[in-house]
N, C-alpha and C positions, 0 to 999 in steps of 0.2 A: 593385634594390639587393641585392647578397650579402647573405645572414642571417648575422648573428654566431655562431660555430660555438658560440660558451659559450653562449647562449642556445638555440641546438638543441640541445646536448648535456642543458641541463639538462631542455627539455621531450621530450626522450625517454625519461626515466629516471622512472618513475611511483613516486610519495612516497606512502607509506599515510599515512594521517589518519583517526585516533579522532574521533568527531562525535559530541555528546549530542543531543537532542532531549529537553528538562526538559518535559513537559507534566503539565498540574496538572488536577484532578477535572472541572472545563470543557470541556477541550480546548486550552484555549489552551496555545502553546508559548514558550518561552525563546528571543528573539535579542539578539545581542548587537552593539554598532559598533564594528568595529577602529579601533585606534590610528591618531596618524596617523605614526608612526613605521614603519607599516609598508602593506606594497603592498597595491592596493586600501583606502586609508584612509578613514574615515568610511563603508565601506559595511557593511549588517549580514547577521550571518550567526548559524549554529548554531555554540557554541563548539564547542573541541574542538583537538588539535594532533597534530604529526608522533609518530607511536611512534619511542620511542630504539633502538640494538640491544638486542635479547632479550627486549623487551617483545610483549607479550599485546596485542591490540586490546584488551583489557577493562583490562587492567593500565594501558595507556597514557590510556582515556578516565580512572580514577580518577584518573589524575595527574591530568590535565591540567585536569579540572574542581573539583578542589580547589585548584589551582595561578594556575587565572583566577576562579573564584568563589568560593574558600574555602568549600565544602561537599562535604560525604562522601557520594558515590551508595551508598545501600542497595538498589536494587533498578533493573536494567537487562536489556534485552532485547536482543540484533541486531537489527536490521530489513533493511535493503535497503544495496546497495554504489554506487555511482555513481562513473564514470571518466572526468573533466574536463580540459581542456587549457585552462590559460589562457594568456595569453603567456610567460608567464614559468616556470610547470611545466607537468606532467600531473599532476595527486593521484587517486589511489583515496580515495575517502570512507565510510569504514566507520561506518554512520549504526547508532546506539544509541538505543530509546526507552527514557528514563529516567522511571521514573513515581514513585519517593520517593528522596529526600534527609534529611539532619543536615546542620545549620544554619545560618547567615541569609546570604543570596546577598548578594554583595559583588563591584562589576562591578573589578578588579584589576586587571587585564590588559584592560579595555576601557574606550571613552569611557563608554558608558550601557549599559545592557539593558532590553527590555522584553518585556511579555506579550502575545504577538499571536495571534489566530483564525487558523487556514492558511487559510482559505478569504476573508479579508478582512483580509491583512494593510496596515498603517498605513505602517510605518516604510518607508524608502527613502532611496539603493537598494537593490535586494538584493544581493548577488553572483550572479552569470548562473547557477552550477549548482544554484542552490535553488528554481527555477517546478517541477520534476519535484518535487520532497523536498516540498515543501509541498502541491500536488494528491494527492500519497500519502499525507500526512497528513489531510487532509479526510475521508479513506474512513474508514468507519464500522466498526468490529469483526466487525460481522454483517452477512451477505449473506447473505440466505434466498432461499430457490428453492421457488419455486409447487409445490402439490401436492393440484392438483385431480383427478386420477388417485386420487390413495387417498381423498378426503375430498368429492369433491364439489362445485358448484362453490358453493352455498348452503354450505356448512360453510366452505370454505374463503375467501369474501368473509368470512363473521361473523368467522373466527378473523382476518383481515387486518384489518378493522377497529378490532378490539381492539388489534391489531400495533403498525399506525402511532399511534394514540393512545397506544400508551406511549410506546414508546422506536425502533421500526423504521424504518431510513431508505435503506434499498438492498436492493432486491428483481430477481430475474431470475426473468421468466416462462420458462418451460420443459413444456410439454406436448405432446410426441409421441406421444399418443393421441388428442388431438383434434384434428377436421376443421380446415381452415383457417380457413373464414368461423366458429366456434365461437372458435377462438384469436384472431383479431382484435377479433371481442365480448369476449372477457375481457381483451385488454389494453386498450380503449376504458376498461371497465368499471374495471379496476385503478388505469389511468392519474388517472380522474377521483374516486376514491380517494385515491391518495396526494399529490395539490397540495396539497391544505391543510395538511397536514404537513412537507413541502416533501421527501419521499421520494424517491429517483429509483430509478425501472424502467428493466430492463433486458430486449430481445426478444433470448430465446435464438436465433442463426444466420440470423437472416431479416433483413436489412440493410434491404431495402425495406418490408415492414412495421414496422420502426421509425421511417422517416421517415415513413411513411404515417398512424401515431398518434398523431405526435409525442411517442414515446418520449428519454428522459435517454440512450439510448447502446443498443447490441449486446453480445452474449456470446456468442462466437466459438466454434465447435468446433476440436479440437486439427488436425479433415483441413481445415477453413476458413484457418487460421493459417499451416498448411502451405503452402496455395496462393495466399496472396494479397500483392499486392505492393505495397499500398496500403492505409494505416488506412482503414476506412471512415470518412465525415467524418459521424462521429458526436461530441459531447462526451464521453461515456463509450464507454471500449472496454476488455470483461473477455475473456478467453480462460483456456481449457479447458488444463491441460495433467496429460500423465502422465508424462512425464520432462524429462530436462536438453536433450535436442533442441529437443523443442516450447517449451519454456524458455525458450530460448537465441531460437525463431524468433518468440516472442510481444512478447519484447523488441526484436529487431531490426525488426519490423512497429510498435513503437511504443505498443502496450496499457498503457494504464494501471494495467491488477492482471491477475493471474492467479490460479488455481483449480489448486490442486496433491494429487493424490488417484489412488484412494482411499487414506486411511488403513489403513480397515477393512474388510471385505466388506460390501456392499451388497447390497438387493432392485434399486436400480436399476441396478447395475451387474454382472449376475452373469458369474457365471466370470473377470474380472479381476483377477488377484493383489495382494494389499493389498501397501501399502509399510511400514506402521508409523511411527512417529514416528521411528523413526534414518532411517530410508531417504527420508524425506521432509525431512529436516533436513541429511541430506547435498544433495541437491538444490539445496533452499532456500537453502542458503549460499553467497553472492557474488551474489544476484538482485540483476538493475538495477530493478526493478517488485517491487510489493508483493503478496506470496503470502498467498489466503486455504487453510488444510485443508480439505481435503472429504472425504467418505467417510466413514458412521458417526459422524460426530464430533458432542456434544451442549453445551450452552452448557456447563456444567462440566468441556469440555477448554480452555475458552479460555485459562488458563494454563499450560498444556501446552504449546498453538500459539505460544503468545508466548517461551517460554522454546526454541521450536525454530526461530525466525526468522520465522514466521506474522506476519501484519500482522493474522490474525482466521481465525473460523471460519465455513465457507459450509453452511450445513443446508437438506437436504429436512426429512425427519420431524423433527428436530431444532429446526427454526422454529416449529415449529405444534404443540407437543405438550400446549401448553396450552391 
């Protein structure tokens, strides 16, 4: 059957769209059910609507969420872009994490909203471009990276097990000075550590020793990302990157987050030129996958990272300094 030219014409023409993510002290985020006045009705989604001419992606989300929920965002962040074709358009989705608001949500422009966990959401259906958006919300602020190289492996078990009993819930082992069969005892060792918590580890570059431990996923070097033409069929997949190439190839391979650095000079990374926070926020912006900083960076840059499109910050010494 010939395709209707009006209907091609409009999904070739890509529609930006302001997108809030309200998430409250929990984690839990805001969805709402479209009208049935309009396409896709009754399925739920992250508010949010089309920027008018000469609007701001920022300018456009305040409308628009005071416009469907009658409440004033005070405080928002970029996060990640996603570029969707559904029958009827293409939208560029410029996803905001909104973490406070002025006053009492009021669904206006929608049937119902509600507060759902990303990692266990309730409601249905969703709309098809939000299984990505929601898996990206799941990830935890911090991604600490092992650092029994400087500490030991007795220092740094005690200092992890204090980790995961507070608050630690995504770790990536990483040690290129020790033997193999030593790295494999410590991810056994780490692995049967973090279940009770329900933490997930991640084996830096070694694909096969992660299935082997049954490790939560890989963490990709930037020359691994380069070459491979196939996610590993891991649950979690992090990749390594130092610019907008590897960027561009971690997302096309499919990774769930990325590691964008350094920041700052490093003892682990010497002689690589820091990017800084502008040069890393130039990057960052329009990522289809959620960017954690690396480099130098300490929990007290975490609003820094956030304010520069960072989904979190990933620390060596920075993890463990307590």
């Amino acid at each position: 059957m010939p395709q209707n030219p009006a209907v091609s014409d409009k999904r070739d023409t890509i529609v930006d769209v302001a997108v809030a993510v309200l998430q409250r002290a929990d984690g839990s985020v805001l969805l709402a059910r479209r009208p049935k006045n309009k396409v896709y009705a009754g399925y739920w989604e992250f508010p949010g609507g089309k920027l008018e001419p000469g609007e701001t992606p920022l300018e456009a989300l305040h409308r628009e969420i005071r416009e469907e929920l009658s409440v004033q965002i005070t405080r928002a962040h970029p996060w990640i872009t996603r570029i969707f074709t559904y029958p009827h358009a293409t939208v560029r989705l410029l996803f905001f994490r909104v973490s406070a608001w002025e006053g009492e949500l009021d669904a206006v422009e929608h049937e119902a909203v509600a507060w759902e966990r990303p990692n266990s959401v309730k409601v249905a259906p969703m709309l098809p471009a939000n299984g990505p958006v929601l898996r990206g919300l799941a990830l935890p602020a911090e991604y600490a990276i092992s650092h029994v190289g400087g500490l030991g492996i007795d220092a740094f078990l005690q200092k992890l097990r204090r980790r995961l009993n507070a608050d630690l819930r995504l770790v990536q082992l990483r040690e290129p000075g020790l033997p193999s069969d030593e790295f494999e005892r410590l991810s056994r060792q780490v692995l049967k550590l973090a279940r009770p918590s329900g933490a997930k580890v991640l084996i830096n570059g070694d694909v096969g020793l992660a299935h082997r431990v049954g490790a939560d996923g890989v963490h990709l070097t930037a020359r691994q990302v380069s070459r491979l033409n196939d996610r590993p069929d891991l649950p979690l997949v992090g990749a390594s990157c130092h610019g907008i190439e590897e960027l561009r190839a971690a997302e096309q391979l499919g990774a769930d987050f990325a590691v964008l650095g350094p920041i700052r000079p490093t003892p682990s990374h010497p002689g690589r030129n820091a990017m800084g926070w502008r040069g890393f926020e130039a990057i960052a912006q329009g990522s289809a996958i959620p960017i954690y900083a690396l480099g130098g960076v300490m929990p007290e840059d975490l609003e820094t990272a956030w304010s520069r499109g960072a989904h979190g910050v990933a620390m060596i010494r920075g993890a463990w300094k307590n």
